[in-house]
Biopython code that builds the backbone (N, CA, C, O; Angstrom):
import numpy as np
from Bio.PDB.StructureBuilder import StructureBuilder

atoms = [
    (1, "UNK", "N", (15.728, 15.080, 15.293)),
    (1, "UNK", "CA", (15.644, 15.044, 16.736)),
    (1, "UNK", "C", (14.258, 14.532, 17.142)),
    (1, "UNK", "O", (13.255, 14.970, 16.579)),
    (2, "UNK", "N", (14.199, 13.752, 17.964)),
    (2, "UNK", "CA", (12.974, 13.440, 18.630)),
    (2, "UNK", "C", (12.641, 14.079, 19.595)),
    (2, "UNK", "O", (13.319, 14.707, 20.409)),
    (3, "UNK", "N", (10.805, 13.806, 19.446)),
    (3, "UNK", "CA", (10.586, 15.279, 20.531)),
    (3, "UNK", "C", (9.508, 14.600, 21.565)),
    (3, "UNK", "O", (8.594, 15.195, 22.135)),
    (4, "UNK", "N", (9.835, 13.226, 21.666)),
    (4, "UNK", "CA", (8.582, 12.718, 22.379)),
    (4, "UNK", "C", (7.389, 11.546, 21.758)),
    (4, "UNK", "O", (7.085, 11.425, 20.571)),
    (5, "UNK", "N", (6.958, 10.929, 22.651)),
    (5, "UNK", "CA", (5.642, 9.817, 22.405)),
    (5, "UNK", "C", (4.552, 10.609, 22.892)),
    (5, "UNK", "O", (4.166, 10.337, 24.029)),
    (6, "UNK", "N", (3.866, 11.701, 22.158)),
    (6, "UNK", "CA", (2.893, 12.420, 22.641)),
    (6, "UNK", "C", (1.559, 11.423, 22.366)),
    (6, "UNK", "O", (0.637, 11.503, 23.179)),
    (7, "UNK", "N", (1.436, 10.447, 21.184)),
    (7, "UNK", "CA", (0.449, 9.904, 20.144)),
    (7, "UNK", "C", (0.356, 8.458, 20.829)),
    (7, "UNK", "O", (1.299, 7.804, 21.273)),
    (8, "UNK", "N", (-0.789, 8.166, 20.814)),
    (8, "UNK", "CA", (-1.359, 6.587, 20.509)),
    (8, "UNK", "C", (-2.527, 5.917, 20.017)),
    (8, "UNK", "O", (-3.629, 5.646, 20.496)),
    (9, "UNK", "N", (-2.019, 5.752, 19.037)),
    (9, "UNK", "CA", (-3.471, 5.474, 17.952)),
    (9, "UNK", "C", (-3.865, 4.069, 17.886)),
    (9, "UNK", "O", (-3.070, 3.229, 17.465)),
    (10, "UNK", "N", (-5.247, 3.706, 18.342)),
    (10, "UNK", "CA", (-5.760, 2.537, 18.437)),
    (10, "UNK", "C", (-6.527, 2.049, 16.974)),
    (10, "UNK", "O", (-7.540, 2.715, 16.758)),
    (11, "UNK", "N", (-6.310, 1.292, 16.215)),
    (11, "UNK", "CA", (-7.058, 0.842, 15.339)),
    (11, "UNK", "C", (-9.235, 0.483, 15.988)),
    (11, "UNK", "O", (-9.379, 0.070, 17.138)),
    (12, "UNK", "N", (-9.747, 0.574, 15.641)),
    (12, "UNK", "CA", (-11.130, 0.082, 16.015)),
    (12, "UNK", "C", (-12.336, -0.081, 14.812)),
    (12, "UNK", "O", (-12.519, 0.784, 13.956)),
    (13, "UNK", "N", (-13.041, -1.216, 14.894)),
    (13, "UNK", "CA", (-13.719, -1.633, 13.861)),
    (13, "UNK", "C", (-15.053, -0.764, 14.082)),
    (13, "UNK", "O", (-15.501, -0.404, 12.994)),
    (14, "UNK", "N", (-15.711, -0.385, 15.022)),
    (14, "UNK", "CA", (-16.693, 0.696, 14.778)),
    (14, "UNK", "C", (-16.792, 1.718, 15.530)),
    (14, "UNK", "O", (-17.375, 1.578, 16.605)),
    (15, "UNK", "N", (-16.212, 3.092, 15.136)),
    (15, "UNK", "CA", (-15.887, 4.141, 15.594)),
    (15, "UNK", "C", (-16.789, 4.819, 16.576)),
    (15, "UNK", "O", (-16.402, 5.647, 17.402)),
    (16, "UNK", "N", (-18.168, 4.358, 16.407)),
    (16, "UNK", "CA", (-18.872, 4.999, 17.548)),
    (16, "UNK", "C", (-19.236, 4.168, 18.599)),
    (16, "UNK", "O", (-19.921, 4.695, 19.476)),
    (17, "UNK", "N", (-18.927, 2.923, 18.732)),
    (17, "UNK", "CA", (-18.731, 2.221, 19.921)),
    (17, "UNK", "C", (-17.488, 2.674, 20.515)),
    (17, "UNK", "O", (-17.423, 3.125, 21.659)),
    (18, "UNK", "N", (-16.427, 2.540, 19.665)),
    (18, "UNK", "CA", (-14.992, 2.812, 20.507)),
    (18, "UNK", "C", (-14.968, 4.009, 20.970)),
    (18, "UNK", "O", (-14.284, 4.153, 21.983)),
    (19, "UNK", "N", (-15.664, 5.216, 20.427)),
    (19, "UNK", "CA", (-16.217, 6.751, 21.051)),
    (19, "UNK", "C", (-16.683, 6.334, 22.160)),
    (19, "UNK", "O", (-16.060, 6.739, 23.141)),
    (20, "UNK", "N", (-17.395, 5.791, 22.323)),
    (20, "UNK", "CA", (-18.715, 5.879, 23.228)),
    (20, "UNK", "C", (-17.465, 5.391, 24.635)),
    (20, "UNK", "O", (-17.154, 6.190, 25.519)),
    (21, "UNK", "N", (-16.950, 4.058, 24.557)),
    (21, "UNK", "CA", (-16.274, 3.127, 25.054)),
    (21, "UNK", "C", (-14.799, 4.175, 25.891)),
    (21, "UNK", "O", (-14.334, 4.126, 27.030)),
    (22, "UNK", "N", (-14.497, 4.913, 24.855)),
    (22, "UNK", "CA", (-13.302, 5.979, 25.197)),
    (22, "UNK", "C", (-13.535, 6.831, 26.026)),
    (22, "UNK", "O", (-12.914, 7.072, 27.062)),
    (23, "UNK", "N", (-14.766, 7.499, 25.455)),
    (23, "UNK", "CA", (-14.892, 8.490, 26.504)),
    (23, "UNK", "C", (-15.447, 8.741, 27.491)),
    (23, "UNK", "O", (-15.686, 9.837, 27.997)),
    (24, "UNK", "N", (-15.847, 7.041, 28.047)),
    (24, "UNK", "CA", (-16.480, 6.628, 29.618)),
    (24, "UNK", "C", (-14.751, 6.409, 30.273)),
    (24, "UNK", "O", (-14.247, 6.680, 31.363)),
    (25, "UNK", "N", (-14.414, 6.025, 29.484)),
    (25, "UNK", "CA", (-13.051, 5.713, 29.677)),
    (25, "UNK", "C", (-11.892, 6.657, 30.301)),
    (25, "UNK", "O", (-11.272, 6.616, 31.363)),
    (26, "UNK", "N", (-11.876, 7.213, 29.586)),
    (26, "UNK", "CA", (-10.812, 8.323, 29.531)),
    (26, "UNK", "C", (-11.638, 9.406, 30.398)),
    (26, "UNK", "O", (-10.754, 10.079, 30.928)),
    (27, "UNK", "N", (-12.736, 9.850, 30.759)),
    (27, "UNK", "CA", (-13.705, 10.856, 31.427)),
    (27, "UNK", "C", (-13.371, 11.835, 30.707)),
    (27, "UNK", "O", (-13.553, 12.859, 31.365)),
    (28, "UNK", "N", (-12.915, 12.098, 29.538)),
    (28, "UNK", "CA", (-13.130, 13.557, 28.237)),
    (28, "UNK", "C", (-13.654, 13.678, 27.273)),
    (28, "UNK", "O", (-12.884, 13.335, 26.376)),
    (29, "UNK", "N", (-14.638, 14.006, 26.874)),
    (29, "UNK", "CA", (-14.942, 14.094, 25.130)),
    (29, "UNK", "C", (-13.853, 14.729, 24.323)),
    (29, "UNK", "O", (-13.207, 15.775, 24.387)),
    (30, "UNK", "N", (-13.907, 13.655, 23.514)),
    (30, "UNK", "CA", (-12.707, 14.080, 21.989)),
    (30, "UNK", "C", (-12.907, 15.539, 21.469)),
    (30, "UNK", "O", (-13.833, 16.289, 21.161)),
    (31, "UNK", "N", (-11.537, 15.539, 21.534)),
    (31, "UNK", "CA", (-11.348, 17.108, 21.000)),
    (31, "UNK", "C", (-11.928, 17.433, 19.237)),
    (31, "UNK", "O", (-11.996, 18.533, 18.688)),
    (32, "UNK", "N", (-12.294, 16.038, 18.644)),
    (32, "UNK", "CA", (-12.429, 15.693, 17.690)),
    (32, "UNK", "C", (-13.006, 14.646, 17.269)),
    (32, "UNK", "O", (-12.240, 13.693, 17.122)),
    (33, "UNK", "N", (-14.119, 14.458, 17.007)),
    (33, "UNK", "CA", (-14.771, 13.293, 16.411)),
    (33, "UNK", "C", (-15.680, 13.250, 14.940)),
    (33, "UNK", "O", (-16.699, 13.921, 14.775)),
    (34, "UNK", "N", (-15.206, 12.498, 14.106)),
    (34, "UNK", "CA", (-15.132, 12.153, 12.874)),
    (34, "UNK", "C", (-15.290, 11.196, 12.360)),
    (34, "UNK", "O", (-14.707, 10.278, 12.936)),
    (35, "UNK", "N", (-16.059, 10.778, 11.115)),
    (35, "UNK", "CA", (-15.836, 9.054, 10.750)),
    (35, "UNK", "C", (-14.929, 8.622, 10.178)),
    (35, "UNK", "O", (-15.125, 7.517, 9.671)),
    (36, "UNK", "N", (-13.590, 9.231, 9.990)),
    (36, "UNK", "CA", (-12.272, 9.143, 9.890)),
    (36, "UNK", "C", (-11.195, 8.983, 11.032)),
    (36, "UNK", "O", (-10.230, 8.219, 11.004)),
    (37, "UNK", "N", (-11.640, 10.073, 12.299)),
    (37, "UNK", "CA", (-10.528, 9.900, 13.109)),
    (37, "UNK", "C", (-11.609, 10.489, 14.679)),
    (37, "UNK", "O", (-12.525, 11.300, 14.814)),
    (38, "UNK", "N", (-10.860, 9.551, 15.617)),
    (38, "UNK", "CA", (-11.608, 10.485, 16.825)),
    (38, "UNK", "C", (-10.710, 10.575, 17.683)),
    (38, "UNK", "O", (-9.906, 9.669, 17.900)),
    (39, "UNK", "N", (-10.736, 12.296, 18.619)),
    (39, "UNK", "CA", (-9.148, 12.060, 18.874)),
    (39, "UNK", "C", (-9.103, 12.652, 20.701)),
    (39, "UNK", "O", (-9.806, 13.641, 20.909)),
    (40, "UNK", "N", (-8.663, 12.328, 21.398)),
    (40, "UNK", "CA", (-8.637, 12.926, 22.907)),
    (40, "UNK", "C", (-7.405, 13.378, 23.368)),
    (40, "UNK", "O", (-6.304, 12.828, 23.356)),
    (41, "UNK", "N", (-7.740, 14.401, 23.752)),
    (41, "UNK", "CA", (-6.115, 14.830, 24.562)),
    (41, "UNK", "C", (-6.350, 14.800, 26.306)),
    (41, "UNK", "O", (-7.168, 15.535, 26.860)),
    (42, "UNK", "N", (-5.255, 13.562, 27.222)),
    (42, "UNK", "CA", (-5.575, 13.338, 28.447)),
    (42, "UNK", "C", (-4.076, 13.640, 28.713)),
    (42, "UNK", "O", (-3.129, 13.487, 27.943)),
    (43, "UNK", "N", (-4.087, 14.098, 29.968)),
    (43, "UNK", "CA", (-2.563, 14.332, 30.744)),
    (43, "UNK", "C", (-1.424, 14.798, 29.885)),
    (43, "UNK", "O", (-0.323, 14.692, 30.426)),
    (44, "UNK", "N", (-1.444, 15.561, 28.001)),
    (44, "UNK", "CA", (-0.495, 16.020, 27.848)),
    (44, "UNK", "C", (-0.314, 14.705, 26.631)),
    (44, "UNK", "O", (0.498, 14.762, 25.707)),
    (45, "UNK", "N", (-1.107, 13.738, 26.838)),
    (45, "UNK", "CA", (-1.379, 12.574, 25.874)),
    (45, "UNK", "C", (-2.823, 12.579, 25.054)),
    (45, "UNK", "O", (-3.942, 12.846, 25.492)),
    (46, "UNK", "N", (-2.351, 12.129, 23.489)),
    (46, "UNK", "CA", (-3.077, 12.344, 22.131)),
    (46, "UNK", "C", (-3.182, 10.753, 22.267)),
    (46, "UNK", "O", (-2.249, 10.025, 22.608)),
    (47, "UNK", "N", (-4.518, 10.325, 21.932)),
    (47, "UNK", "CA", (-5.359, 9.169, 21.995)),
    (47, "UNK", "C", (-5.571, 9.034, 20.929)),
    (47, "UNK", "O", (-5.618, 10.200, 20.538)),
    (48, "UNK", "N", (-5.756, 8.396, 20.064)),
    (48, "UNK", "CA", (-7.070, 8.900, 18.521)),
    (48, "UNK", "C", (-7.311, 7.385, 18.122)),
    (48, "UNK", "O", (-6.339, 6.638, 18.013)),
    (49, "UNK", "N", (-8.465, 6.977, 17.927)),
    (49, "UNK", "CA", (-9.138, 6.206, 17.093)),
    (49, "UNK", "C", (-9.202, 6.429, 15.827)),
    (49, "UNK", "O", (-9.674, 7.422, 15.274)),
    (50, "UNK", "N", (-8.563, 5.189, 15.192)),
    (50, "UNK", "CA", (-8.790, 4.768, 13.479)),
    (50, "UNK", "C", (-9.496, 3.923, 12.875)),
    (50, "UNK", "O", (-9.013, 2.817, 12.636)),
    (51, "UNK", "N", (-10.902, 4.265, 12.456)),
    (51, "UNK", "CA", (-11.764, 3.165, 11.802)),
    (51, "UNK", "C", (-10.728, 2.611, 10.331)),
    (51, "UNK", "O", (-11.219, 1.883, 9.468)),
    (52, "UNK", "N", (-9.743, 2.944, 10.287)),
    (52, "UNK", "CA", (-9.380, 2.361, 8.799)),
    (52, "UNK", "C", (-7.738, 1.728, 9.291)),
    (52, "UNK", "O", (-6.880, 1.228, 8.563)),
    (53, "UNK", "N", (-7.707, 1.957, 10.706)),
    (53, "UNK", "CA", (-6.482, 1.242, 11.282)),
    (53, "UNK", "C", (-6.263, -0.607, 10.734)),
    (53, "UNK", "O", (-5.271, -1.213, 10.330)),
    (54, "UNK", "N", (-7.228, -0.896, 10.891)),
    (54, "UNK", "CA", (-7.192, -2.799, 10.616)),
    (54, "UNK", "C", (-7.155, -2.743, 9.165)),
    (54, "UNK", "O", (-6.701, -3.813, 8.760)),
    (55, "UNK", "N", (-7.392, -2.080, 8.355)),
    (55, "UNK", "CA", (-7.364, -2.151, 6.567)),
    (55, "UNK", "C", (-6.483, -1.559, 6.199)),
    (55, "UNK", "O", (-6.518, -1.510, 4.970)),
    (56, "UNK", "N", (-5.099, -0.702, 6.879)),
    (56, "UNK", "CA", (-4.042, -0.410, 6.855)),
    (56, "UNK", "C", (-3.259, -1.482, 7.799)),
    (56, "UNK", "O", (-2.073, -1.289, 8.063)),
    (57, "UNK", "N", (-3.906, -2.538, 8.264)),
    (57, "UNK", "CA", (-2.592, -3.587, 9.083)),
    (57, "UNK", "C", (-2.208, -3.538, 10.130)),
    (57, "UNK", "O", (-1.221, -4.065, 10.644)),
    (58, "UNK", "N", (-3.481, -2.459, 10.797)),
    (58, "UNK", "CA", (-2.494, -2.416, 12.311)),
    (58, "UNK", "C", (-3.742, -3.550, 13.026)),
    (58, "UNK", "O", (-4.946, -3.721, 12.834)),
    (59, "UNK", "N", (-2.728, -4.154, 13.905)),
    (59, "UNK", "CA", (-3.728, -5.400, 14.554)),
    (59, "UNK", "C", (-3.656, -4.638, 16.243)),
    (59, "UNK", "O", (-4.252, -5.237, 17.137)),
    (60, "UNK", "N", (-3.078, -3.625, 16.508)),
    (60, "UNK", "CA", (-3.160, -2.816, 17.816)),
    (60, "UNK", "C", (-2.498, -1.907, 18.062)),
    (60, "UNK", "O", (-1.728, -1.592, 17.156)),
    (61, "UNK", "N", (-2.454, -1.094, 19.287)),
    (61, "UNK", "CA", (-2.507, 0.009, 19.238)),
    (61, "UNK", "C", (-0.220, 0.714, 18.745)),
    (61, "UNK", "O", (0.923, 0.362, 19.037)),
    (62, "UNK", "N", (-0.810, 1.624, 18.037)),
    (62, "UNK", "CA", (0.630, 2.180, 17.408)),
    (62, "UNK", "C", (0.964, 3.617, 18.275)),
    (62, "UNK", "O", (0.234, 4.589, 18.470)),
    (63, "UNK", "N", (2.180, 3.386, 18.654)),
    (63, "UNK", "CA", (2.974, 4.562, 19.172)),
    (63, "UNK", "C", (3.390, 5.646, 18.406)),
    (63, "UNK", "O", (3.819, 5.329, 17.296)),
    (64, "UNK", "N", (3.389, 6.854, 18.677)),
    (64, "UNK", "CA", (4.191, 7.798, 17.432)),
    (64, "UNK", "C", (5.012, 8.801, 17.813)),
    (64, "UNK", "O", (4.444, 9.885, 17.947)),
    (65, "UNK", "N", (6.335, 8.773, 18.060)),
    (65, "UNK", "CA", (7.417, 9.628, 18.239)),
    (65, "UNK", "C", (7.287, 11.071, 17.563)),
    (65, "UNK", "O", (7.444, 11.213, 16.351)),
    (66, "UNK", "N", (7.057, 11.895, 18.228)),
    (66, "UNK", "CA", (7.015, 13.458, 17.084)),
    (66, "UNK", "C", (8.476, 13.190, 16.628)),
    (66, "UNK", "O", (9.206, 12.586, 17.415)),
    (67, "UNK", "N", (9.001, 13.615, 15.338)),
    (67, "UNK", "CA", (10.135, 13.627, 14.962)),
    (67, "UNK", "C", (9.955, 15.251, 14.417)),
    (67, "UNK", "O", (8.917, 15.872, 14.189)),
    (68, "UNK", "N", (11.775, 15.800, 14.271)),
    (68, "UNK", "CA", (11.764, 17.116, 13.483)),
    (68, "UNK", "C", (11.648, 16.819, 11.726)),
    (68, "UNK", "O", (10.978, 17.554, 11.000)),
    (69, "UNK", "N", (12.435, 15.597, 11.204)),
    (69, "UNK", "CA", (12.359, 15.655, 10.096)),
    (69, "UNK", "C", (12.442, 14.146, 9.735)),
    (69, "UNK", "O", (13.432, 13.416, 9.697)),
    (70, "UNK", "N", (10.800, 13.807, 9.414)),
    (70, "UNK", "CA", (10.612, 12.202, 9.388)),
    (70, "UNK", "C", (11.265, 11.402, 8.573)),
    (70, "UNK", "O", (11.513, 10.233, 8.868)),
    (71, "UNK", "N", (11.652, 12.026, 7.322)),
    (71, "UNK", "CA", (12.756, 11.669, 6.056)),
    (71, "UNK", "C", (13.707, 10.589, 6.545)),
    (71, "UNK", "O", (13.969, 9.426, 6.241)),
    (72, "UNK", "N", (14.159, 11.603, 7.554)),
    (72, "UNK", "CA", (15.706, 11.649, 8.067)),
    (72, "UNK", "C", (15.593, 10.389, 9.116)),
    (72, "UNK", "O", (16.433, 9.495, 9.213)),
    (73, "UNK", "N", (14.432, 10.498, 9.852)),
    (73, "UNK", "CA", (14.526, 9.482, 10.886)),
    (73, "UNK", "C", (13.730, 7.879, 9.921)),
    (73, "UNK", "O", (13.919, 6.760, 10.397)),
    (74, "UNK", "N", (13.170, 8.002, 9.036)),
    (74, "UNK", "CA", (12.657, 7.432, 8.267)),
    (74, "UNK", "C", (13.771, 6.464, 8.303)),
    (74, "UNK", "O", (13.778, 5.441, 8.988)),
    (75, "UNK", "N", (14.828, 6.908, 7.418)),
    (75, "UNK", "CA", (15.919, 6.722, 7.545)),
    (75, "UNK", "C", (17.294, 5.888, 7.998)),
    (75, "UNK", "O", (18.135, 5.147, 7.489)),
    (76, "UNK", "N", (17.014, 6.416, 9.118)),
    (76, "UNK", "CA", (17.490, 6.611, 10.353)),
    (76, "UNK", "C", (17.055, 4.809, 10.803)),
    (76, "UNK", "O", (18.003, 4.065, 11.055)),
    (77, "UNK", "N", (15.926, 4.364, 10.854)),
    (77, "UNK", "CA", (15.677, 3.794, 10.996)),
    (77, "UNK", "C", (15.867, 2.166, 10.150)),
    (77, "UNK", "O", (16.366, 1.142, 10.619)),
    (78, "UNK", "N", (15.351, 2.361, 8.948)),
    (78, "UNK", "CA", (15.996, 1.578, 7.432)),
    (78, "UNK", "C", (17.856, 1.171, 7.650)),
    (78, "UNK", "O", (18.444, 0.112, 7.429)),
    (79, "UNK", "N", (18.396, 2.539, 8.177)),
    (79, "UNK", "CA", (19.896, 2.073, 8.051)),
    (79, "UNK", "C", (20.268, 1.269, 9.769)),
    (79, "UNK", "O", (21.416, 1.166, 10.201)),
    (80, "UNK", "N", (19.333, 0.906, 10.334)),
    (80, "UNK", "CA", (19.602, 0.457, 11.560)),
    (80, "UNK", "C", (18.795, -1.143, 11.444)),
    (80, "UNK", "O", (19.202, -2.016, 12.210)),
    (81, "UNK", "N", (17.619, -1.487, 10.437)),
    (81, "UNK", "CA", (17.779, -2.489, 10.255)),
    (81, "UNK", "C", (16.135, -2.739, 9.774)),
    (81, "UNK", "O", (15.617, -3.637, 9.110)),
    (82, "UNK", "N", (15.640, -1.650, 10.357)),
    (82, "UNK", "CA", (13.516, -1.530, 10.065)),
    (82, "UNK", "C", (13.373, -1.761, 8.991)),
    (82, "UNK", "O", (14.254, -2.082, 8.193)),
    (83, "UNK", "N", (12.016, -1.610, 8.751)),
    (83, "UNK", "CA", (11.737, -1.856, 7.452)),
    (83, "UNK", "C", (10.147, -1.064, 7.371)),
    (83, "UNK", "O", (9.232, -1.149, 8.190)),
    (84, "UNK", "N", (10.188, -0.401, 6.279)),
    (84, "UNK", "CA", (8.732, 0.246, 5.982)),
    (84, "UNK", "C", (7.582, -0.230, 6.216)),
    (84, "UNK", "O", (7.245, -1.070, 5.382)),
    (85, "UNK", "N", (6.930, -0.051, 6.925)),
    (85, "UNK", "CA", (4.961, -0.411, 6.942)),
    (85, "UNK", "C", (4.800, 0.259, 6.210)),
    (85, "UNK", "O", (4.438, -0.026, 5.069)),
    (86, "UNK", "N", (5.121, 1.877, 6.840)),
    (86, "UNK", "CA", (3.616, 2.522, 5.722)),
    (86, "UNK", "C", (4.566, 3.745, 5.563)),
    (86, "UNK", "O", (5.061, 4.346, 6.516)),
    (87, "UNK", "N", (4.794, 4.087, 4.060)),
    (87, "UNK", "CA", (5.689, 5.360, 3.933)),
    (87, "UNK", "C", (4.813, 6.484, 4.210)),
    (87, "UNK", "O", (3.596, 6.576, 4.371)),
    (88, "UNK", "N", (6.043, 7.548, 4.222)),
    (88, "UNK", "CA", (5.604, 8.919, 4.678)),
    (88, "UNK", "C", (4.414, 9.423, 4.289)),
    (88, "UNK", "O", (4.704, 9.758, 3.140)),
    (89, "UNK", "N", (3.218, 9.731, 4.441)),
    (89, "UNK", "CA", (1.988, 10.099, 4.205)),
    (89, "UNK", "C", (1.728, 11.891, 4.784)),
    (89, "UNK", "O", (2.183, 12.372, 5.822)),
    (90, "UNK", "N", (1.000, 12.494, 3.902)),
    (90, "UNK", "CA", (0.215, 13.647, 4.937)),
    (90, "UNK", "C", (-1.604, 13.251, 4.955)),
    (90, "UNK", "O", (-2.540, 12.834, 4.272)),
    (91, "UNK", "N", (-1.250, 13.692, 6.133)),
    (91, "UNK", "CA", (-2.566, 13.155, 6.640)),
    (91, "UNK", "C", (-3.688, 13.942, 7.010)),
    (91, "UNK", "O", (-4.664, 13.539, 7.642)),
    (92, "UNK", "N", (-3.473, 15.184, 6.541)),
    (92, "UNK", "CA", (-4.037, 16.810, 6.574)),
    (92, "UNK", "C", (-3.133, 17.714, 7.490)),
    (92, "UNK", "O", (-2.491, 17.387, 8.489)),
    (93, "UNK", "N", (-3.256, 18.949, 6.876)),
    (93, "UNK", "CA", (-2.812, 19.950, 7.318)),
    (93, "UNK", "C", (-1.285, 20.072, 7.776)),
    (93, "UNK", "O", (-0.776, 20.571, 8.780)),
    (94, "UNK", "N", (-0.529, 19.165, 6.205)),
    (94, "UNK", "CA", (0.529, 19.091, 6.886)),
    (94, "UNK", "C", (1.853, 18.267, 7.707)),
    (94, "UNK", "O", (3.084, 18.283, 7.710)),
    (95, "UNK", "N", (0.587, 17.472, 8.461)),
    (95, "UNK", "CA", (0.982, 16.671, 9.501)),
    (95, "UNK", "C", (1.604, 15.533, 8.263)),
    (95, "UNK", "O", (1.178, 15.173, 7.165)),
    (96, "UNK", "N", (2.822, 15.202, 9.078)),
    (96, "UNK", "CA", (2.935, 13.239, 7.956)),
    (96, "UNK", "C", (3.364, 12.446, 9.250)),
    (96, "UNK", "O", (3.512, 12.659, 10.453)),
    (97, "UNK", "N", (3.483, 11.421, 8.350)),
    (97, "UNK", "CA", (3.255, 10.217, 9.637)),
    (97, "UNK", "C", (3.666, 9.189, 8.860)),
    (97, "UNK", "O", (3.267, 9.301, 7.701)),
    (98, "UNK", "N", (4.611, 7.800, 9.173)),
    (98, "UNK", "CA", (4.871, 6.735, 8.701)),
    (98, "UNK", "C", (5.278, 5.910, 10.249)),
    (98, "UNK", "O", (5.739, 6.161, 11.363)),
    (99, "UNK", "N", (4.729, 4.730, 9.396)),
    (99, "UNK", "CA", (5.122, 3.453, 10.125)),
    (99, "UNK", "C", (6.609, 2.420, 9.752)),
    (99, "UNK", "O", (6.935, 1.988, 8.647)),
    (100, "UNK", "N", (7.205, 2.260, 10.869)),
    (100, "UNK", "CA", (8.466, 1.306, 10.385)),
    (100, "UNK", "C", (8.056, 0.066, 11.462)),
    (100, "UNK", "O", (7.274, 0.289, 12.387)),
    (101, "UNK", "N", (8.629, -1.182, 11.257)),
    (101, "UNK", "CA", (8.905, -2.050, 11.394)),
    (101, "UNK", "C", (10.190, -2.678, 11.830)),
    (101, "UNK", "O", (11.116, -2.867, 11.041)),
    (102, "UNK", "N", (10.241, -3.046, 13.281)),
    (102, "UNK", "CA", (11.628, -3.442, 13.382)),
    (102, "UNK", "C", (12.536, -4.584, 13.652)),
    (102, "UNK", "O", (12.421, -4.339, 14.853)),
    (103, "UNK", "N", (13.237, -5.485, 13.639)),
    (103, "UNK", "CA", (13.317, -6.756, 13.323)),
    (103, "UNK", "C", (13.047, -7.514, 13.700)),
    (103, "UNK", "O", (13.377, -8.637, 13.318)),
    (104, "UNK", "N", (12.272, -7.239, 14.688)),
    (104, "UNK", "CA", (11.385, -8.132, 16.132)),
    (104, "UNK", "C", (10.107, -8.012, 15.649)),
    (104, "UNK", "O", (9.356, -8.698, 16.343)),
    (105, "UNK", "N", (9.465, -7.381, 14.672)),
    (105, "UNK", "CA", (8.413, -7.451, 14.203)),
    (105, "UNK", "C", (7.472, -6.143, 15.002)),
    (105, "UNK", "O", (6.246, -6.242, 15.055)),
    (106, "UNK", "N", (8.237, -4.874, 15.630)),
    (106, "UNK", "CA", (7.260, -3.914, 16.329)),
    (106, "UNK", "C", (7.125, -2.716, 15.660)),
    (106, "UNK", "O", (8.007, -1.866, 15.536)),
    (107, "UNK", "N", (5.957, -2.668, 15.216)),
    (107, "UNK", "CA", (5.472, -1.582, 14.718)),
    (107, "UNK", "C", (5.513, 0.122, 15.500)),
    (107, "UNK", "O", (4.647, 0.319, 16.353)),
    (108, "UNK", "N", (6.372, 1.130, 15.231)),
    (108, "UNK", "CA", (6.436, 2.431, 15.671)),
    (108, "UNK", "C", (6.041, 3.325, 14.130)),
    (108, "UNK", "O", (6.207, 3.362, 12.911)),
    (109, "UNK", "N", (5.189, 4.174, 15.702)),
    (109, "UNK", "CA", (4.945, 5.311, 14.139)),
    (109, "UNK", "C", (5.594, 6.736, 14.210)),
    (109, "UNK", "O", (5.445, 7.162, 15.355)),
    (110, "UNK", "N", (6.182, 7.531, 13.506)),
    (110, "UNK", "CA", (6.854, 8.551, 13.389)),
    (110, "UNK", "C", (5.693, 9.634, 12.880)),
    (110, "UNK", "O", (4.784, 9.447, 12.072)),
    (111, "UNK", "N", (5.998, 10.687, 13.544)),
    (111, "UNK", "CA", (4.907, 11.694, 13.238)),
    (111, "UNK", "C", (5.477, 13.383, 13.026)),
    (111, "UNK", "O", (5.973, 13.891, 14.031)),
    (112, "UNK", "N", (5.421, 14.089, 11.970)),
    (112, "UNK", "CA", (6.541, 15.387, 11.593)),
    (112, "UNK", "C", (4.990, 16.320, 11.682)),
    (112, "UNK", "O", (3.950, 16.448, 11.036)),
    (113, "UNK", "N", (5.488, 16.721, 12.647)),
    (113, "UNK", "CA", (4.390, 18.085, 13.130)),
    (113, "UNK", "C", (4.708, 19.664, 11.817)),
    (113, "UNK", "O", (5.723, 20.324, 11.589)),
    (114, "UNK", "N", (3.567, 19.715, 11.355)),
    (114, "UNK", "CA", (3.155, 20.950, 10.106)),
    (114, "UNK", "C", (4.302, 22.226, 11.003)),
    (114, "UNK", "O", (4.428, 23.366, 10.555)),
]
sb = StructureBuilder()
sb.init_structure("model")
sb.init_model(0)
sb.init_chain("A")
sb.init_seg("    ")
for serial, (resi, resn, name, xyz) in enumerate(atoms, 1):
    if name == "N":
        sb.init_residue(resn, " ", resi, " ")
    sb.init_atom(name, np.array(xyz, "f"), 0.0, 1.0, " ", f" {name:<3s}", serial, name[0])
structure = sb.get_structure()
């Protein structure tokens, strides 16, 4: 079951410009900032910056559907015609996350909450 586009993760080549840049932006400091991930929660919406987004292939910003069981929608997706970016990963604490591809060439990311 899908539970929503809570996520949008921007790839960025130097994380403390795109900090700096975000959070004039957005008027919040990140609930989280890291040289891995920096992350804001605005209106009920999850923002996060990825310094390692462009060396994983993303050329802009990726959407992520919470799913109940990413396997399944993994899946779900493959038998409808997608095709894998980036298989199921955990990404700490739990969390996994994959990218599919769909025959138009649009990248969605699926995200299975711990």
């Amino acid at each position: 079951m899908i539970q929503g586009m809570p996520l949008v993760i921007y790839p960025v080549k130097d994380v403390a410009q795109a900090q700096a840049a975000y959070t004039k932006f957005l008027g919040v400091e990140p609930y989280v900032s890291s040289p891995y991930y920096v992350g804001y929660k605005v209106g009920g919406q999850e923002v996060g910056l990825d310094p390692n987004g462009h060396a994983h292939g993303l050329t802009g910003p990726i959407a992520y559907w919470v799913v109940d069981d990413i396997h399944a929608a993994v899946q779900t997706c493959l038998d409808a015609g997608a095709q894998t970016q980036q298989a199921v990963r955990d990404v700490g604490g739990g969390m996994l996350v994959a990218l599919i591809k769909d025959a138009d060439g649009n990248l969605t990311g699926l995200r299975q909450m711990p």
